[in-house]
N, C-alpha and C positions, 0 to 999 in steps of 0.2 A: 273482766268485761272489756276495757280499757285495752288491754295486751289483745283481747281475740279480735276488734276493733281494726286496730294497726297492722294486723300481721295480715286482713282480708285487703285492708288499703295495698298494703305493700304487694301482694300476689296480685289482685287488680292492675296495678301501673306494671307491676313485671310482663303481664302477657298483653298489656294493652301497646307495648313495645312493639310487640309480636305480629301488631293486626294487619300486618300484609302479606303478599301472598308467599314469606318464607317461616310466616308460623310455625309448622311442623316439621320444620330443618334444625337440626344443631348441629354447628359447623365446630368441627374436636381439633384441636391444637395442642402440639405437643413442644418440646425442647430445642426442636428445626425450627421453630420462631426465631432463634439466635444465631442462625444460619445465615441469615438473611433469606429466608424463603419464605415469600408472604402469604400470611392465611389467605385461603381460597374463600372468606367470608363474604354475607353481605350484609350491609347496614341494617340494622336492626334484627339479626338472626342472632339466635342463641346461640353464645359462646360457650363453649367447656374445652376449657385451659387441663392436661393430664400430665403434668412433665413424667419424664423417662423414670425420675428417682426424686424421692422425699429425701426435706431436711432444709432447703433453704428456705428461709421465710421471707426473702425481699423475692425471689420470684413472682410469686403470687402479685404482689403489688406493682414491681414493672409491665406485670402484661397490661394489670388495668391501667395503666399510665398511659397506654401505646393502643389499647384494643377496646377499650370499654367504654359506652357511653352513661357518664356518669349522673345524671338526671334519673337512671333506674336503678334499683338494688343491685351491688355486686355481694356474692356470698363466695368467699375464701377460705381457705385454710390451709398447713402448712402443704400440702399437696395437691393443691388445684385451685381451681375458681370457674366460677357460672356468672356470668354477663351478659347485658346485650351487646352487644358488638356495633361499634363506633370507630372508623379508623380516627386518630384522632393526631398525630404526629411520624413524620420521618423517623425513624429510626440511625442514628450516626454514630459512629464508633470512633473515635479520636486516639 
């Protein structure tokens, strides 16, 4: 009960991110992120992260570093990520 509880919380604050008027937008980003080509997102729109190719597991987590507003669930795995979208830092490459 406890578990079905959390998981209506968590969908709740996910789409309550959403409540403006780019709710029904998901802005898709791919491996051109590393480009320097910046997502055509906007703040508080669903992200979905797709890279070109599986297998790195720190990708996933620099996107959310740089693209995810971390106050809502980010869901990851070795192949993508779903966020809400927060520009959050410049990107600089040294």
């Amino acid at each position: 009960m406890k578990k079905n509880i959390l998981t209506l919380i968590t969908l709740a604050l996910f789409f309550c991110a959403c409540s403006n008027e780019y709710k029904n937008e998901v802005c898709v980003i791919d491996d051109s992120v590393f480009s320097d080509i910046e997502p055509n997102c906007k703040d508080a729109q669903v992200l979905s992260f797709r890279p070109n190719s599986w297998g790195n597991k720190q990708i996933p987590i620099l996107i959310s570093t740089y693209f995810c507003d971390f106050n809502y669930p980010i869901v990851q795995n070795e192949s993508g990520l779903a966020c809400i979208y927060k520009r959050r830092f410049d990107v600089k490459n040294n």
